[in-house]
C-alpha positions in Angstrom: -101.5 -165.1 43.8 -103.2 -168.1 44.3 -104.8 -170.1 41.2 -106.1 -173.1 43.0 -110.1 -172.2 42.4 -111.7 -175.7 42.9 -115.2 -177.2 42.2 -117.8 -176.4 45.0 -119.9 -178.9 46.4 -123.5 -178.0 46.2 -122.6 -177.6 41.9 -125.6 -179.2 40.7 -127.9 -177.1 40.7 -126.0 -173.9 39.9 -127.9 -172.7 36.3 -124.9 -172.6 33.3 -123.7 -170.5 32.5 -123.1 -168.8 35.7 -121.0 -166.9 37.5 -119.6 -168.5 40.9 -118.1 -165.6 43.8 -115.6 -167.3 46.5 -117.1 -164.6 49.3 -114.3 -165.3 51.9 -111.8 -164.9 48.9 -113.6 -161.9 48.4 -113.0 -161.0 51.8 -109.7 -161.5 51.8 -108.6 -159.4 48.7 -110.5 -156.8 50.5 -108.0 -157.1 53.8 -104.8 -156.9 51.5 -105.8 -154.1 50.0 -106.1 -152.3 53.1 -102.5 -154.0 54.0 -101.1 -152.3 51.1 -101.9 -148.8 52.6 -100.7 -149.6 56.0 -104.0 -150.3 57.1 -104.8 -146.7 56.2 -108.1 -147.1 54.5 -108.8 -143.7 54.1 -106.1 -143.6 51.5 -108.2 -146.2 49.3 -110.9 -145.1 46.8 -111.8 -148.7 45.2 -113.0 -148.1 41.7 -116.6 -150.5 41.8 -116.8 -151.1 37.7 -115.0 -154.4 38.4 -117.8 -156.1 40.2 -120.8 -153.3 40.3 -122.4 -154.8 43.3 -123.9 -153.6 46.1 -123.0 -156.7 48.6 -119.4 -155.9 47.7 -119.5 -152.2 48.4 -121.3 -153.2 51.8 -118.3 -155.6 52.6 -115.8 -152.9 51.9 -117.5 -150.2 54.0 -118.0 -152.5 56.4 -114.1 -152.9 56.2 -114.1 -149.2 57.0 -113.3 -148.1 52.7 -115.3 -145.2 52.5 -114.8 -143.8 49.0 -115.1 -145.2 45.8 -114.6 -144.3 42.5 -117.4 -145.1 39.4 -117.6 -144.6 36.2 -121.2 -145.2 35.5 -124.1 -142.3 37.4 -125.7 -146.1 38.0 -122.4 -147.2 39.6 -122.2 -144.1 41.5 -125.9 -144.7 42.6 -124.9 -148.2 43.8 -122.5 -146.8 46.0 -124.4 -144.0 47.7 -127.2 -146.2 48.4 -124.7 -148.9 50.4 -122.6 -146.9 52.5 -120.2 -145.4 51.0 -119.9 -141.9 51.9 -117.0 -140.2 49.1 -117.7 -141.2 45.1 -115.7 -139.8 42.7 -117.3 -140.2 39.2 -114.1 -141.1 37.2 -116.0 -140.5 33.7 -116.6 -136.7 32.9 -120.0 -136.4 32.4 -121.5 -134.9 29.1 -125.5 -134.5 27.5 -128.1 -135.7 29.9 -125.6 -137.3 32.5 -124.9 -134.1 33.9 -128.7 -133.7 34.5 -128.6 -137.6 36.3 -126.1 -136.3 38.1 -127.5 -133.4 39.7 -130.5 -135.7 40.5 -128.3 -138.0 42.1 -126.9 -135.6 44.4 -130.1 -134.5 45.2 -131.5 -137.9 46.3 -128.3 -138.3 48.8 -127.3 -134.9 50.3 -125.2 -136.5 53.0 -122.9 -138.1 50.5 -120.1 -136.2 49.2 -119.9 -136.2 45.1 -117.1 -135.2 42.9 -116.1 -135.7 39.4 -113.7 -135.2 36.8 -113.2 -132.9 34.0 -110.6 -132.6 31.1 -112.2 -129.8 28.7 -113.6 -126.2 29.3 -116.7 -127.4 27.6 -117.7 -129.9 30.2 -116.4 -127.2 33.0 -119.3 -124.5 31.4 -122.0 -127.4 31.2 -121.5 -128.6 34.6 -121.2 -125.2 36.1 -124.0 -124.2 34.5 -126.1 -127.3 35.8 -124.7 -127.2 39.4 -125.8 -123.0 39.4 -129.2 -123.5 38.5 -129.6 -126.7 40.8 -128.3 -124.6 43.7 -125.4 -127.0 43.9 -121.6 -126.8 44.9 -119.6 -129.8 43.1 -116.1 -131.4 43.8 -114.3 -131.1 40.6 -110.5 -133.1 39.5 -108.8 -132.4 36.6 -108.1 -135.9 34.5 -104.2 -136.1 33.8 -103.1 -137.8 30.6 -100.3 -139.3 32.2 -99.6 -141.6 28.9 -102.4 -143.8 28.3 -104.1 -140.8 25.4 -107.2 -142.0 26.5 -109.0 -139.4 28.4 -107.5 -136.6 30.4 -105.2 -133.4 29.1 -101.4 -133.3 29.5 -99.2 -131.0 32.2 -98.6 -127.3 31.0 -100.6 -124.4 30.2 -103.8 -126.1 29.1 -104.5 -127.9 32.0 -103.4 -124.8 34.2 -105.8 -122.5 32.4 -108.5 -125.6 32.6 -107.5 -125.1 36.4 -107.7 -121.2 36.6 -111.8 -121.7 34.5 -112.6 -124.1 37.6 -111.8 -121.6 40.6 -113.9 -119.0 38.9 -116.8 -121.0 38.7 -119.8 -120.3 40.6 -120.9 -124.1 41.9 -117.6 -125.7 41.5 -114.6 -126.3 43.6 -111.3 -127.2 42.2 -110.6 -130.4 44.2 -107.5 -132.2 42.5 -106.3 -134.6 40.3 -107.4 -137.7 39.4 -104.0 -139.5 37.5 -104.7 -142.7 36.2 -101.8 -145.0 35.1 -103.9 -147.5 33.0 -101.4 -147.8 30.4 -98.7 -149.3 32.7 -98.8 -153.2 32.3 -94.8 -154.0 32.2 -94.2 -157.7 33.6 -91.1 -156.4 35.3 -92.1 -155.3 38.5 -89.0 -152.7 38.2 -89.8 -151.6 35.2 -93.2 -151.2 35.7 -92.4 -149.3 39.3 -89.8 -147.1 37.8 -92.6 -145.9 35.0 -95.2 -145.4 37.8 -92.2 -143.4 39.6 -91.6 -141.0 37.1 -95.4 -140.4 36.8 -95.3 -139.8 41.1 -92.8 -137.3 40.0 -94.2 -135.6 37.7 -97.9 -135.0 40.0 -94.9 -134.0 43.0 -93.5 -131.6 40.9 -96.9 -130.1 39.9 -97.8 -130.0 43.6 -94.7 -127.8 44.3 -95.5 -125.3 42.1 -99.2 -125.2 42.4 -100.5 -126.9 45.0 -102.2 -130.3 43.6 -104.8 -130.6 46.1 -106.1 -134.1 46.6 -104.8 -136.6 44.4 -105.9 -140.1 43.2 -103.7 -142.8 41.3 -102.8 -146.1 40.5 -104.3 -148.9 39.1 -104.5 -152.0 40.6 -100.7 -153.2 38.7 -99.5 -150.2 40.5 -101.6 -148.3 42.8 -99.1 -150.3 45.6 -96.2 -148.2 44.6 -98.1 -145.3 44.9 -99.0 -146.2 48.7 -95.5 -146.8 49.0 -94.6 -143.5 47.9 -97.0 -140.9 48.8 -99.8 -140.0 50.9 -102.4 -139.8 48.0 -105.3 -141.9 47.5 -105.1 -145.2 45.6 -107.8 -146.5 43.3 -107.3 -150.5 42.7 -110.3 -152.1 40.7 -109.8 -155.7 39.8 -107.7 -156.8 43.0 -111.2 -157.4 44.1 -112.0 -160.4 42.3 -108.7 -160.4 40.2 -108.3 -162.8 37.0 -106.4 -164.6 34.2 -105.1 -161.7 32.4 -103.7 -159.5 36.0 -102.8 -163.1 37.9 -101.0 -164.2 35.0 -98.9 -160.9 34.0 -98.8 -159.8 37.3 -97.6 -163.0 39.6 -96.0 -161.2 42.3 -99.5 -159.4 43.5 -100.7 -161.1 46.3 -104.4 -161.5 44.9 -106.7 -164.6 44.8 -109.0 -165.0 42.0 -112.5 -165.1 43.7 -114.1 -165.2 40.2 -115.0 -168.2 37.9 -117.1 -169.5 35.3 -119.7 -172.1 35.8 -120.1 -173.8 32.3 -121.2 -176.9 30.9 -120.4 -179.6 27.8 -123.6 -179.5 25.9 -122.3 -181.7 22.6 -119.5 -182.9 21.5 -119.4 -182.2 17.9 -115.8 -184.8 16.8 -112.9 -186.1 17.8 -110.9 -184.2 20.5 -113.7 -181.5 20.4 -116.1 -180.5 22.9 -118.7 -177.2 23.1 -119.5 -175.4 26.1 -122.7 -173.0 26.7 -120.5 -170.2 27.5 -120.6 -168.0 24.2 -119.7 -164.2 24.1 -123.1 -163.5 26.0 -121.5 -165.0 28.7 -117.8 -164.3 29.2 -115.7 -161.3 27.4 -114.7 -161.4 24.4 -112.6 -158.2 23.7 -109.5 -160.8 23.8 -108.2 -162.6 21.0 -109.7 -166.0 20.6 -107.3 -167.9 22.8 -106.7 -165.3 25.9 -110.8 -165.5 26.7 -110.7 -167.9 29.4 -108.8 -171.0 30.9 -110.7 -174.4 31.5 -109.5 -175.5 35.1 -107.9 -179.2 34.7 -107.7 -179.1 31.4 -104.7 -177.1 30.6 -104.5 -178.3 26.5 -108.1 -177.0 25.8 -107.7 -174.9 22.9 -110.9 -172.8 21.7 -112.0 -173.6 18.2 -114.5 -171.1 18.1 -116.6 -168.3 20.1 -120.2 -167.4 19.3 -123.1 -166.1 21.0 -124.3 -169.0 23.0 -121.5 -171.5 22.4 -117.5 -172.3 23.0 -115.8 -175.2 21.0 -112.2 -175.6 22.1 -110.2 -179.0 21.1 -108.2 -181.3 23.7 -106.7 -184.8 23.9 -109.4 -185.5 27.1 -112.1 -184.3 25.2 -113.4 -188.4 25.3 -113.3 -188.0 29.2 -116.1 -185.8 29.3 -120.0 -186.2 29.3 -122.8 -184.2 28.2 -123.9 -182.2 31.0 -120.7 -182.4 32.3 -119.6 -179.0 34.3 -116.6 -177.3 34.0 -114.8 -174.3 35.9 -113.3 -171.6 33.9 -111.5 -168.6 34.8 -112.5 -165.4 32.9 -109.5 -163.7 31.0 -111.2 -160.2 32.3 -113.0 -160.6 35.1 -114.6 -157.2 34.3 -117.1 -156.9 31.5 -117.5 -160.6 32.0 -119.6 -159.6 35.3 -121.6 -156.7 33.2 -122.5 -159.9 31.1 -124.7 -161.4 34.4 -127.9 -160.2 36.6 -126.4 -162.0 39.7 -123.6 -164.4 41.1 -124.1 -167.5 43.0 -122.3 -167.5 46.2 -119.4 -169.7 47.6 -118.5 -170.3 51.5 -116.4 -172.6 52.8 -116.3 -174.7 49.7 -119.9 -175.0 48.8 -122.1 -173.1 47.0 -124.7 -171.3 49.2 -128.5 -170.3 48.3 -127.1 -166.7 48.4 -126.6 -164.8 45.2 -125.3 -160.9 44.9 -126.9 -159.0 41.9 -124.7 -157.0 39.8 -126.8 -154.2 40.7 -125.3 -151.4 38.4 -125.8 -153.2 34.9 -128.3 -150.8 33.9 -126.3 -147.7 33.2 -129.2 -145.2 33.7 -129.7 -146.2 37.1 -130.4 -143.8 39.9 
Protein backbone atom coordinates (compact mmCIF):
# COMPACT_ATOMS: atom_id res chain seq x y z
CA UNK A 1 0.00 0.00 0.00
CA UNK A 2 1.09 3.14 -0.98
CA UNK A 3 0.25 6.50 1.12
CA UNK A 4 2.20 8.98 -0.84
CA UNK A 5 -1.16 10.92 -2.30
CA UNK A 6 0.36 14.32 -3.28
CA UNK A 7 -1.16 17.78 -4.26
CA UNK A 8 -2.15 18.06 -7.96
CA UNK A 9 -1.24 20.77 -10.00
CA UNK A 10 -4.20 22.44 -11.62
CA UNK A 11 -5.66 22.70 -7.47
CA UNK A 12 -6.96 26.07 -7.75
CA UNK A 13 -9.77 25.96 -9.01
CA UNK A 14 -10.99 22.63 -7.63
CA UNK A 15 -14.43 23.87 -5.46
CA UNK A 16 -13.84 22.79 -1.38
CA UNK A 17 -14.80 20.70 -0.29
CA UNK A 18 -14.29 18.18 -2.94
CA UNK A 19 -13.55 14.99 -3.70
CA UNK A 20 -10.25 14.40 -5.87
CA UNK A 21 -10.01 10.56 -7.86
CA UNK A 22 -6.30 9.51 -8.92
CA UNK A 23 -7.89 7.71 -12.24
CA UNK A 24 -4.62 5.84 -13.14
CA UNK A 25 -4.53 4.83 -9.37
CA UNK A 26 -7.85 3.75 -10.00
CA UNK A 27 -6.70 1.83 -12.77
CA UNK A 28 -4.28 0.17 -11.12
CA UNK A 29 -6.27 -1.23 -8.11
CA UNK A 30 -8.52 -2.47 -10.77
CA UNK A 31 -5.39 -4.71 -12.36
CA UNK A 32 -4.45 -6.19 -8.86
CA UNK A 33 -7.52 -7.25 -8.29
CA UNK A 34 -7.63 -9.21 -11.25
CA UNK A 35 -3.92 -10.40 -10.20
CA UNK A 36 -5.39 -11.70 -7.10
CA UNK A 37 -7.59 -14.22 -9.10
CA UNK A 38 -4.84 -15.31 -11.41
CA UNK A 39 -6.08 -13.01 -13.91
CA UNK A 40 -9.37 -15.01 -13.80
CA UNK A 41 -11.81 -12.19 -13.83
CA UNK A 42 -14.69 -14.13 -14.11
CA UNK A 43 -14.13 -15.18 -10.51
CA UNK A 44 -14.53 -11.39 -9.40
CA UNK A 45 -18.02 -9.92 -8.58
CA UNK A 46 -16.81 -6.19 -7.34
CA UNK A 47 -19.34 -4.97 -4.86
CA UNK A 48 -19.98 -1.08 -6.57
CA UNK A 49 -21.36 0.65 -2.98
CA UNK A 50 -17.74 1.86 -2.52
CA UNK A 51 -17.62 4.33 -5.27
CA UNK A 52 -21.38 4.04 -7.01
CA UNK A 53 -20.14 5.30 -10.28
CA UNK A 54 -20.79 4.59 -13.63
CA UNK A 55 -17.18 5.66 -15.10
CA UNK A 56 -15.74 3.09 -12.64
CA UNK A 57 -18.01 0.24 -13.57
CA UNK A 58 -17.12 1.10 -17.34
CA UNK A 59 -13.32 0.86 -16.41
CA UNK A 60 -13.82 -2.44 -14.83
CA UNK A 61 -15.91 -4.03 -17.63
CA UNK A 62 -13.63 -2.65 -19.84
CA UNK A 63 -11.01 -4.71 -17.74
CA UNK A 64 -13.21 -7.62 -18.71
CA UNK A 65 -15.13 -7.76 -14.70
CA UNK A 66 -18.43 -8.66 -15.70
CA UNK A 67 -20.42 -9.04 -12.51
CA UNK A 68 -21.00 -6.90 -9.71
CA UNK A 69 -22.58 -6.97 -6.64
CA UNK A 70 -25.09 -3.88 -5.27
CA UNK A 71 -26.77 -3.23 -2.55
CA UNK A 72 -28.98 -0.43 -3.60
CA UNK A 73 -31.91 -1.31 -6.91
CA UNK A 74 -30.12 2.31 -7.95
CA UNK A 75 -26.69 0.74 -7.63
CA UNK A 76 -27.88 -2.30 -9.47
CA UNK A 77 -29.35 0.22 -12.17
CA UNK A 78 -25.90 1.82 -12.49
CA UNK A 79 -24.44 -1.27 -13.29
CA UNK A 80 -26.82 -2.67 -15.97
CA UNK A 81 -26.90 0.50 -17.77
CA UNK A 82 -22.74 0.41 -18.07
CA UNK A 83 -21.89 -2.93 -19.03
CA UNK A 84 -21.96 -5.06 -16.72
CA UNK A 85 -23.75 -8.09 -17.61
CA UNK A 86 -24.19 -10.37 -13.91
CA UNK A 87 -25.54 -8.19 -10.68
CA UNK A 88 -26.20 -9.69 -7.70
CA UNK A 89 -28.31 -7.51 -5.35
CA UNK A 90 -26.53 -8.32 -2.04
CA UNK A 91 -29.59 -6.59 0.08
CA UNK A 92 -32.76 -8.78 0.23
CA UNK A 93 -35.32 -6.79 -1.08
CA UNK A 94 -38.54 -6.11 1.02
CA UNK A 95 -41.93 -3.54 0.46
CA UNK A 96 -41.80 -1.70 -2.79
CA UNK A 97 -38.14 -2.72 -3.66
CA UNK A 98 -39.31 -5.91 -4.83
CA UNK A 99 -41.76 -4.06 -7.24
CA UNK A 100 -38.35 -1.73 -8.49
CA UNK A 101 -36.94 -4.72 -8.91
CA UNK A 102 -39.10 -6.45 -11.24
CA UNK A 103 -39.12 -3.10 -13.24
CA UNK A 104 -35.49 -3.18 -13.36
CA UNK A 105 -35.34 -6.44 -14.86
CA UNK A 106 -37.78 -5.50 -17.23
CA UNK A 107 -35.95 -2.44 -18.58
CA UNK A 108 -32.64 -4.74 -19.26
CA UNK A 109 -33.69 -8.29 -20.34
CA UNK A 110 -30.23 -9.16 -21.47
CA UNK A 111 -28.66 -8.72 -18.12
CA UNK A 112 -28.78 -11.48 -15.73
CA UNK A 113 -30.28 -10.50 -12.10
CA UNK A 114 -30.07 -12.37 -8.87
CA UNK A 115 -30.48 -11.64 -5.36
CA UNK A 116 -30.35 -12.80 -1.93
CA UNK A 117 -32.74 -13.98 0.58
CA UNK A 118 -32.44 -15.04 4.38
CA UNK A 119 -36.32 -15.47 5.43
CA UNK A 120 -39.32 -17.42 4.04
CA UNK A 121 -41.16 -14.25 4.06
CA UNK A 122 -39.14 -12.45 1.49
CA UNK A 123 -38.99 -16.00 -0.50
CA UNK A 124 -43.18 -15.83 -0.70
CA UNK A 125 -43.07 -11.90 -1.59
CA UNK A 126 -40.53 -12.30 -4.26
CA UNK A 127 -41.98 -15.39 -5.68
CA UNK A 128 -45.09 -13.93 -5.74
CA UNK A 129 -43.83 -10.77 -7.58
CA UNK A 130 -41.58 -12.69 -10.14
CA UNK A 131 -45.08 -15.06 -10.96
CA UNK A 132 -47.20 -12.39 -11.74
CA UNK A 133 -44.42 -10.43 -13.75
CA UNK A 134 -43.89 -13.55 -15.81
CA UNK A 135 -40.33 -13.58 -14.33
CA UNK A 136 -37.69 -16.40 -13.46
CA UNK A 137 -35.16 -14.81 -10.71
CA UNK A 138 -31.61 -16.08 -9.52
CA UNK A 139 -31.92 -16.46 -5.83
CA UNK A 140 -28.70 -17.03 -2.97
CA UNK A 141 -29.30 -17.78 0.41
CA UNK A 142 -27.34 -15.04 2.75
CA UNK A 143 -25.07 -17.14 5.32
CA UNK A 144 -24.50 -15.70 8.82
CA UNK A 145 -21.11 -16.68 8.81
CA UNK A 146 -20.49 -14.52 12.21
CA UNK A 147 -21.00 -11.04 11.61
CA UNK A 148 -25.24 -11.40 13.00
CA UNK A 149 -25.91 -8.87 10.66
CA UNK A 150 -27.98 -10.23 7.93
CA UNK A 151 -28.12 -13.82 6.74
CA UNK A 152 -29.36 -17.20 8.76
CA UNK A 153 -26.84 -19.74 10.17
CA UNK A 154 -25.98 -23.53 8.76
CA UNK A 155 -28.48 -26.31 9.81
CA UNK A 156 -32.00 -26.98 9.28
CA UNK A 157 -33.39 -23.49 8.89
CA UNK A 158 -31.42 -22.55 6.14
CA UNK A 159 -31.96 -26.08 4.46
CA UNK A 160 -35.67 -25.81 4.76
CA UNK A 161 -35.23 -21.97 3.51
CA UNK A 162 -33.39 -23.94 0.59
CA UNK A 163 -36.10 -26.78 0.07
CA UNK A 164 -39.07 -23.33 -0.02
CA UNK A 165 -36.84 -21.88 -2.94
CA UNK A 166 -36.74 -24.99 -5.40
CA UNK A 167 -40.47 -25.24 -5.06
CA UNK A 168 -41.02 -21.89 -6.09
CA UNK A 169 -42.64 -21.09 -9.32
CA UNK A 170 -40.21 -17.97 -10.71
CA UNK A 171 -37.26 -18.68 -8.63
CA UNK A 172 -34.19 -20.69 -9.00
CA UNK A 173 -32.04 -21.63 -6.12
CA UNK A 174 -28.65 -20.30 -7.29
CA UNK A 175 -26.28 -20.35 -4.16
CA UNK A 176 -24.71 -18.74 -1.50
CA UNK A 177 -23.70 -15.49 -0.97
CA UNK A 178 -21.13 -15.68 2.36
CA UNK A 179 -20.02 -12.57 3.43
CA UNK A 180 -17.09 -12.34 6.01
CA UNK A 181 -17.58 -8.64 7.01
CA UNK A 182 -16.81 -9.23 10.51
CA UNK A 183 -13.21 -10.37 9.88
CA UNK A 184 -10.80 -7.32 10.46
CA UNK A 185 -7.86 -9.19 12.52
CA UNK A 186 -4.43 -7.16 11.86
CA UNK A 187 -2.65 -10.55 11.83
CA UNK A 188 -2.71 -11.58 8.48
CA UNK A 189 -2.65 -15.29 9.99
CA UNK A 190 -5.12 -14.85 12.10
CA UNK A 191 -7.30 -13.18 10.06
CA UNK A 192 -6.61 -16.10 7.19
CA UNK A 193 -7.07 -18.94 9.59
CA UNK A 194 -10.68 -17.27 10.53
CA UNK A 195 -11.60 -16.84 6.77
CA UNK A 196 -10.28 -20.65 6.54
CA UNK A 197 -12.56 -22.11 8.81
CA UNK A 198 -15.45 -20.10 7.26
CA UNK A 199 -14.08 -21.86 3.50
CA UNK A 200 -14.60 -24.93 5.46
CA UNK A 201 -17.54 -24.70 6.63
CA UNK A 202 -19.29 -23.49 2.84
CA UNK A 203 -16.90 -26.91 1.53
CA UNK A 204 -18.45 -28.93 3.94
CA UNK A 205 -22.01 -27.70 3.05
CA UNK A 206 -21.17 -28.25 -0.67
CA UNK A 207 -20.35 -31.96 0.05
CA UNK A 208 -23.48 -32.74 1.45
CA UNK A 209 -25.70 -30.63 -0.60
CA UNK A 210 -24.35 -29.22 -3.39
CA UNK A 211 -23.70 -25.32 -2.71
CA UNK A 212 -24.13 -24.13 -6.15
CA UNK A 213 -22.42 -20.89 -6.91
CA UNK A 214 -20.83 -19.23 -4.24
CA UNK A 215 -19.65 -15.66 -3.38
CA UNK A 216 -17.27 -14.48 -0.51
CA UNK A 217 -14.80 -12.43 0.83
CA UNK A 218 -14.44 -9.06 1.55
CA UNK A 219 -11.95 -6.99 0.42
CA UNK A 220 -9.44 -7.88 3.98
CA UNK A 221 -9.99 -11.39 2.76
CA UNK A 222 -11.63 -12.16 -0.38
CA UNK A 223 -7.61 -12.93 -1.52
CA UNK A 224 -7.61 -15.99 0.58
CA UNK A 225 -10.61 -17.10 -0.73
CA UNK A 226 -9.02 -16.86 -4.44
CA UNK A 227 -6.26 -18.65 -3.02
CA UNK A 228 -8.40 -21.40 -1.86
CA UNK A 229 -11.24 -22.06 -3.96
CA UNK A 230 -12.83 -21.59 -7.25
CA UNK A 231 -15.70 -19.34 -6.00
CA UNK A 232 -16.37 -15.87 -6.72
CA UNK A 233 -14.79 -13.07 -4.70
CA UNK A 234 -16.51 -9.76 -3.90
CA UNK A 235 -13.84 -6.97 -2.88
CA UNK A 236 -15.40 -3.43 -2.44
CA UNK A 237 -13.05 -0.83 -1.17
CA UNK A 238 -9.78 -2.13 -2.88
CA UNK A 239 -11.10 0.15 -5.42
CA UNK A 240 -10.31 3.43 -4.02
CA UNK A 241 -9.06 1.93 -0.67
CA UNK A 242 -8.50 4.30 2.54
CA UNK A 243 -7.20 5.29 6.02
CA UNK A 244 -9.06 2.83 8.00
CA UNK A 245 -8.22 -0.66 5.41
CA UNK A 246 -4.46 0.93 4.45
CA UNK A 247 -3.76 1.46 7.92
CA UNK A 248 -5.06 -2.01 9.53
CA UNK A 249 -4.37 -3.81 6.63
CA UNK A 250 -0.63 -2.80 5.44
CA UNK A 251 0.29 -5.88 3.67
CA UNK A 252 -2.60 -5.42 0.81
CA UNK A 253 -1.15 -4.17 -2.00
CA UNK A 254 -3.80 -1.19 -2.57
CA UNK A 255 -3.17 2.50 -3.37
CA UNK A 256 -5.48 5.05 -2.00
CA UNK A 257 -6.90 6.83 -5.16
CA UNK A 258 -9.30 8.75 -2.80
CA UNK A 259 -8.74 12.25 -1.04
CA UNK A 260 -10.28 15.12 0.37
CA UNK A 261 -9.95 18.58 -1.13
CA UNK A 262 -10.47 21.03 1.80
CA UNK A 263 -9.65 24.42 2.79
CA UNK A 264 -8.56 26.68 6.05
CA UNK A 265 -11.40 29.12 6.20
CA UNK A 266 -10.47 30.86 9.86
CA UNK A 267 -8.36 30.27 12.26
CA UNK A 268 -10.17 30.75 15.40
CA UNK A 269 -6.66 30.69 18.29
CA UNK A 270 -3.58 29.67 18.91
CA UNK A 271 -2.54 26.31 17.36
CA UNK A 272 -6.04 26.02 15.89
CA UNK A 273 -7.25 26.08 12.42
CA UNK A 274 -11.02 25.20 10.84
CA UNK A 275 -11.56 23.50 7.63
CA UNK A 276 -14.87 23.56 5.39
CA UNK A 277 -15.07 19.92 5.58
CA UNK A 278 -17.93 19.19 8.25
CA UNK A 279 -19.86 15.82 8.45
CA UNK A 280 -21.70 16.90 5.13
CA UNK A 281 -18.69 16.30 3.68
CA UNK A 282 -16.58 13.43 4.92
CA UNK A 283 -18.04 10.37 7.31
CA UNK A 284 -18.51 10.68 10.36
CA UNK A 285 -19.60 7.14 11.76
CA UNK A 286 -15.86 7.18 13.42
CA UNK A 287 -15.00 8.45 16.57
CA UNK A 288 -13.81 11.99 16.43
CA UNK A 289 -10.17 11.38 15.85
CA UNK A 290 -10.25 8.21 13.22
CA UNK A 291 -12.40 10.65 10.63
CA UNK A 292 -9.72 11.66 8.45
CA UNK A 293 -5.81 12.36 8.21
CA UNK A 294 -4.51 15.86 7.06
CA UNK A 295 -1.60 14.98 4.63
CA UNK A 296 1.76 16.88 5.94
CA UNK A 297 0.48 17.56 9.00
CA UNK A 298 0.78 14.45 10.93
CA UNK A 299 -0.05 16.34 14.74
CA UNK A 300 -3.37 17.74 13.49
CA UNK A 301 -5.73 16.71 16.05
CA UNK A 302 -9.61 17.49 15.49
CA UNK A 303 -11.15 19.68 18.00
CA UNK A 304 -14.48 19.47 16.76
CA UNK A 305 -16.84 18.09 13.74
CA UNK A 306 -20.05 19.82 12.68
CA UNK A 307 -22.00 20.17 9.68
CA UNK A 308 -20.02 22.54 7.55
CA UNK A 309 -16.89 22.88 9.65
CA UNK A 310 -13.60 20.84 11.11
CA UNK A 311 -11.37 22.46 13.88
CA UNK A 312 -8.45 20.29 14.68
CA UNK A 313 -5.31 21.80 16.78
CA UNK A 314 -1.43 21.60 15.62
CA UNK A 315 1.88 23.24 16.43
CA UNK A 316 1.98 24.50 12.44
CA UNK A 317 -1.31 25.77 12.63
CA UNK A 318 0.70 29.66 12.26
CA UNK A 319 2.05 28.22 8.91
CA UNK A 320 -1.18 28.25 7.31
CA UNK A 321 -3.34 30.94 5.41
CA UNK A 322 -6.85 31.46 4.88
CA UNK A 323 -7.75 29.92 1.74
CA UNK A 324 -5.09 27.73 2.23
CA UNK A 325 -5.88 24.00 0.70
CA UNK A 326 -5.21 20.99 2.25
CA UNK A 327 -5.33 17.16 1.24
CA UNK A 328 -7.04 14.79 3.52
CA UNK A 329 -7.56 11.15 3.39
CA UNK A 330 -11.02 9.96 4.37
CA UNK A 331 -11.01 7.37 7.27
CA UNK A 332 -14.00 5.43 5.08
CA UNK A 333 -13.74 6.08 1.77
CA UNK A 334 -17.25 4.79 1.51
CA UNK A 335 -20.18 6.84 2.72
CA UNK A 336 -17.75 9.73 2.36
CA UNK A 337 -18.38 9.35 -1.56
CA UNK A 338 -22.38 8.99 -0.96
CA UNK A 339 -21.72 12.54 0.69
CA UNK A 340 -20.73 14.06 -3.12
CA UNK A 341 -22.72 14.52 -6.68
CA UNK A 342 -19.34 14.10 -8.57
CA UNK A 343 -15.35 13.78 -8.27
CA UNK A 344 -12.89 15.90 -9.94
CA UNK A 345 -10.47 13.83 -11.83
CA UNK A 346 -6.62 13.35 -11.57
CA UNK A 347 -4.04 12.17 -14.44
CA UNK A 348 -0.71 12.27 -14.41
CA UNK A 349 -0.49 14.56 -11.46
CA UNK A 350 -2.93 17.27 -12.37
CA UNK A 351 -6.30 17.67 -11.99
CA UNK A 352 -8.23 17.38 -15.29
CA UNK A 353 -11.61 19.16 -16.43
CA UNK A 354 -13.11 15.64 -16.18
CA UNK A 355 -15.38 14.82 -13.24
CA UNK A 356 -17.23 11.22 -12.62
CA UNK A 357 -20.79 11.57 -10.91
CA UNK A 358 -21.54 9.31 -8.21
CA UNK A 359 -24.39 8.27 -10.15
CA UNK A 360 -26.22 5.98 -7.69
CA UNK A 361 -26.76 8.54 -4.75
CA UNK A 362 -30.26 8.51 -5.26
CA UNK A 363 -31.41 5.25 -3.91
CA UNK A 364 -34.68 5.03 -5.96
CA UNK A 365 -33.00 5.11 -9.01
CA UNK A 366 -33.90 3.02 -12.07
Amino acid sequence: MKNDFCMPRGIENCVSPGILIDAERVAGNIQQMISTVKGDSSRLRPHVKTHKMADVIRMQVDAGITKFKAATISEASMVAGNGGEDILLAYQPIGPNIDLLTQLIHKHPNVSFATIVDHKDAVNQLASSMQHADLNLRVRIDVDCGMHRTGIPWGSTLNALRELIEKKVGLEYEGLHVYDGHLHQPDSETRKRETIEIINQVVAYDKEHTAGNVVGGGSPTYGFWAETTSWECSPGTTLFWDLGYSTAFPELPYNIAVAILTRVISKPGKNLFCLDCGYKAIASEMPLKNRLTVLGMDDAKIISHSEEHMVLESSRASELRLGQALLTIPRHVCPTMALHENAAIIRGGEVHSERWHVTARNRLGI
